[in-house]
C-alpha positions in Angstrom: 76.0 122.2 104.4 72.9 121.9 106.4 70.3 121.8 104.0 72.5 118.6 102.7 72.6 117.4 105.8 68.8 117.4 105.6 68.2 116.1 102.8 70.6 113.3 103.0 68.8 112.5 106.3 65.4 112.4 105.0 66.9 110.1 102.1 68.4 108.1 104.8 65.0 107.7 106.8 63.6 106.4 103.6 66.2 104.1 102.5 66.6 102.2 105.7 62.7 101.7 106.6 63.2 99.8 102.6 66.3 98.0 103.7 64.0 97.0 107.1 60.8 96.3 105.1 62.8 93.8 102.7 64.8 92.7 104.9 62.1 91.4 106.7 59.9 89.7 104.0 62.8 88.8 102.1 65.2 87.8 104.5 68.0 90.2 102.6 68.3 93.6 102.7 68.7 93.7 98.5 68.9 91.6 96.1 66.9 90.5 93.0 63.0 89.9 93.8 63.2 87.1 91.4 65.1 84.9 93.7 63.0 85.5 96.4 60.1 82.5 95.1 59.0 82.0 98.4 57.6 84.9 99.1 54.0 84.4 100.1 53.1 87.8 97.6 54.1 85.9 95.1 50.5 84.4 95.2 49.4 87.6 94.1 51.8 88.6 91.5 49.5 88.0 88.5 46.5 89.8 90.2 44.8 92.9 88.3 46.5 95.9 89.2 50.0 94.5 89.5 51.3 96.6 86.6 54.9 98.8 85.9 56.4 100.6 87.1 56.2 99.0 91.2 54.4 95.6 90.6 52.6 94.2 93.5 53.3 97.4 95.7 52.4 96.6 99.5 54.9 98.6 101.1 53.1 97.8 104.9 52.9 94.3 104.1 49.3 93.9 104.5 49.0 91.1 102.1 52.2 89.1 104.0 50.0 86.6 105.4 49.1 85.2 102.3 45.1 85.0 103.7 43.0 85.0 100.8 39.8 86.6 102.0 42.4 89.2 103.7 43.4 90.0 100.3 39.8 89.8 98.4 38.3 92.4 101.0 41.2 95.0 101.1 41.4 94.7 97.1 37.0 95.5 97.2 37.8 98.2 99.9 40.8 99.5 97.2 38.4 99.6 94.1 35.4 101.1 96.3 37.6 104.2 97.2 38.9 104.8 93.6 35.6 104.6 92.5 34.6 107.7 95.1 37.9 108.9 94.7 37.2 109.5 91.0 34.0 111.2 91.6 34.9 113.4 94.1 37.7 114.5 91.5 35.8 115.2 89.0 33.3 116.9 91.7 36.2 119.1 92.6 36.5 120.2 88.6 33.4 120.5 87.3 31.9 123.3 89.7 34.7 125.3 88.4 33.2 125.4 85.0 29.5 125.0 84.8 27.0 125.1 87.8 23.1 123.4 87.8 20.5 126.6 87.3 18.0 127.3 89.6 18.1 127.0 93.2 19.7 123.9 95.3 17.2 124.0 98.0 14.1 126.0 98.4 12.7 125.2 102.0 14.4 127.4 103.3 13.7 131.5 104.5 16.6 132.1 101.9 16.3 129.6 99.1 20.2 128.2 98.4 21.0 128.5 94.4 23.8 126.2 92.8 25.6 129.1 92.0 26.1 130.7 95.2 27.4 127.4 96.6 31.0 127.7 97.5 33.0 125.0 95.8 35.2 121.8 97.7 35.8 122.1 101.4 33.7 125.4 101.8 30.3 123.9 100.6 30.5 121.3 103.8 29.7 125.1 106.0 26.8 126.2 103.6 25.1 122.5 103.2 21.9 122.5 105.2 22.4 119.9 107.6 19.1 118.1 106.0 20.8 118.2 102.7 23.8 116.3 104.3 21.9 113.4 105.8 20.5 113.0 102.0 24.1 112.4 101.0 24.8 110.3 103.3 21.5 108.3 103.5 21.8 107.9 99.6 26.0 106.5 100.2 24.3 104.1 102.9 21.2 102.8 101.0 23.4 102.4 97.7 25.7 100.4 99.7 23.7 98.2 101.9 21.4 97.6 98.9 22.8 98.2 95.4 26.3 97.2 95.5 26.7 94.9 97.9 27.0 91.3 96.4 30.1 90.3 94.3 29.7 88.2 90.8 31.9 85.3 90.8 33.7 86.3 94.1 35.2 88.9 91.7 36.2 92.2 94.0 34.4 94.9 93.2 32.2 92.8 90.6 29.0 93.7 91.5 27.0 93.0 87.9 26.4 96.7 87.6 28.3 96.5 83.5 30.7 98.7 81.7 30.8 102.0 83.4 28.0 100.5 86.1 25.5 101.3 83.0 22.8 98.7 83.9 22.7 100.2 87.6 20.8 102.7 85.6 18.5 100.3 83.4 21.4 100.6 80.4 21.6 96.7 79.7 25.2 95.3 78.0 27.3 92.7 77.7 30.6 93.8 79.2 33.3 93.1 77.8 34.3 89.4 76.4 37.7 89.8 75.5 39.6 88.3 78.7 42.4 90.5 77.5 40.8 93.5 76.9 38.5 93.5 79.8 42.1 92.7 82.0 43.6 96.0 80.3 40.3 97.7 81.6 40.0 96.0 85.0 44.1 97.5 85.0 43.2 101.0 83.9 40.5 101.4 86.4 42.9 100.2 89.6 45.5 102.4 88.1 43.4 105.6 87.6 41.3 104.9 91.5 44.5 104.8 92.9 45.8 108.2 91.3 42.4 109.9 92.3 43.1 109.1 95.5 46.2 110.8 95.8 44.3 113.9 93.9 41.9 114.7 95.9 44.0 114.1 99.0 46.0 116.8 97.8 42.9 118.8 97.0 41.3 118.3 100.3 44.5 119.6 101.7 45.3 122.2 99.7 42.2 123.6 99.6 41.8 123.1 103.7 45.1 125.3 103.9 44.3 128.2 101.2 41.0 127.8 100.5 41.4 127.0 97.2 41.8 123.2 95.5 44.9 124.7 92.7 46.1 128.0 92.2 49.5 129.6 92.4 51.4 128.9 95.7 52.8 132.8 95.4 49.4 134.0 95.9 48.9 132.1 98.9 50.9 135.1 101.0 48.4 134.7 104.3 49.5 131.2 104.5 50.9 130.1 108.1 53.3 128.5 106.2 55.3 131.3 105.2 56.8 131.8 108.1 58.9 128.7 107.5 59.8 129.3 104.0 63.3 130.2 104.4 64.3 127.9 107.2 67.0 125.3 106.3 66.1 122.7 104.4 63.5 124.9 101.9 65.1 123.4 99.2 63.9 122.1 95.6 61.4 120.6 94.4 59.3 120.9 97.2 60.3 123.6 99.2 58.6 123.3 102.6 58.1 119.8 102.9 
């Protein structure tokens, strides 16, 4: 009885901050969305990235305004993160596998090989501090420099071509099929915004066991354990 009284609390806290959310764009707490045609997101209903299963999905009503340049900048600012977001994913993967030879840094009385650099959250400890201004000299300069004026007012268009290939002297086209290149412009919104949530949950995965995945059960040092059989420990999350 009390882990359903939890549960169908937390569903309550959900479901009315929806019915106060829609009430207050919509004027109704439910109804169809169709209906609603004065909506001022219904400017931006046929943008890229308005795709099934949510639509246009501004659940803090950042976009309410209906201010154009509100929306161009925080759509840039959406793309830009995917973009690192996607990286830092694959960043997260690849060191698993397959490590640079040789040595990382060599200035140094101990010279710092790939190899013995922890992986995720860990390396931040080991990184010679003159190895993390690099990083983020190279973010800054890249910005301020190379990406930073939009083709056509397009956000996130910054001429750099398929995959960003002429950024590295690879010169193309794009792509000329309005269609196709919508699918693609789709795809990438759509996979940005997934990374995101990855390597959130990396970050704080690996901040609370050390490691990015692994099997929860082997975590048994976790502070967390001490909770684990506390009402409301209940599938499919467990301690929530």
């Amino acid at each position: 009885k009390l882990n359903a009284e939890l549960a169908n609390g937390r569903l309550a806290m959900m479901a009315v901050i929806g019915m106060f959310f829609q009430d207050g764009l919509t004027g109704s707490a439910w109804g169809d969305w169709s209906n609603y045609t004065d909506s001022p997101l219904r400017a931006y209903e046929n943008e890229a990235g308005v795709q099934p299963p949510v639509g246009f999905w501004d659940p803090l009503g950042l976009s309410a305004s209906g201010n154009n340049f509100d929306f161009q900048r925080r759509r840039e600012v959406e793309l830009k993160h995917g973009r690192v977001s996607m990286f830092a994913t694959i960043g997260y993967i690849v060191p698993e596998y397959w490590r640079f030879p040789g040595n990382l840094c060599e200035r140094y009385a101990a010279p710092i090989k790939f190899a013995d650099m922890p992986n995720g959250l860990q390396a931040i400890s080991k990184l010679p501090a003159l190895g993390l201004f690099q990083i983020v000299l190279l973010a800054g300069l890249i910005e301020t420099n190379v990406y930073n004026e939009q083709v056509n007012d397009e956000p996130g268009n910054y001429g750099a071509g398929f995959l960003g290939l002429r950024s590295v002297g690879i010169m193309n086209t794009g792509i000329q099929d309005p269609e196709v290149r919508r699918k693609k412009l789709n795809a990438e919104l759509a996979n940005g915004r997934l990374a995101m949530m990855a390597v959130i949950g990396m970050f704080f995965q690996d901040g609370l066991t050390g490691s990015a995945w692994g099997d929860w059960s082997n975590y048994t040092d976790s502070p967390l354990r001490a909770y684990e059989n506390e009402a409301g420990v209940q599938p499919p999350v467990g301690f929530w």
